[in-house]
N, C-alpha and C positions, 0 to 999 in steps of 0.2 A: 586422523582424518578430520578434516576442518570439516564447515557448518554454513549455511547462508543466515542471516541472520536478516529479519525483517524491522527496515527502519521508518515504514510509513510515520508511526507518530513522532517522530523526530521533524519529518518534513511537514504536515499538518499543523503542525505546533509552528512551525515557521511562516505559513501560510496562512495562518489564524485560522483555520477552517476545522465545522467542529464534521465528529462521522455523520450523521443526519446531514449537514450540507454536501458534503462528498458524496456520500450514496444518492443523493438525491441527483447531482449530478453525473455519475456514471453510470447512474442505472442498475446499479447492483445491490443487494438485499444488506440493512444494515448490520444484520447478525452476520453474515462473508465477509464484509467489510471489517467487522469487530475481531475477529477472527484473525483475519490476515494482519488487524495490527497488534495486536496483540501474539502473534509468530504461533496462532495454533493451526495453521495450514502444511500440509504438504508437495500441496501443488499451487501454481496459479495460471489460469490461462495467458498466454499472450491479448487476446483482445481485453482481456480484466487491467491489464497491466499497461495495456495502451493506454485504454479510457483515462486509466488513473493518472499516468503521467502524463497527458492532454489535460486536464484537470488541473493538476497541481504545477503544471508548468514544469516540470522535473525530467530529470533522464531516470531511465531503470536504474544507473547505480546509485542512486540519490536515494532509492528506495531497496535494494536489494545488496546484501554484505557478506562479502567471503571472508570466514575470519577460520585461521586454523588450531 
């Protein structure tokens, strides 16, 4: 069974954008943020997940990885 694998700091790191800028920007808490990149999440909202790739100028899969 494959895995999603979360690659926000991959994309952050390309964006130069440090988590304090991004949360600040999306409006969501910098420990959810820390979280999600860090891949200790099991769920993410769609509106979390809009914000963020309105943000980082990205698509979901830029941030989100099926690997088996």
């Amino acid at each position: 069974m494959g895995q999603i694998i979360l690659r926000l700091d991959r994309v952050m790191a390309d964006r130069k954008m440090s988590l304090n800028e991004l949360s600040e920007k999306v409006g969501v808490s910098y420990v959810n943020l820390s979280k999600m990149k860090n891949g200790k999440i099991s769920a993410i909202r769609f509106s979390t997940l809009e914000s963020t790739c309105e943000t980082l100028e990205c698509q979901p899969g830029d941030i989100l990885e099926y690997v088996k």
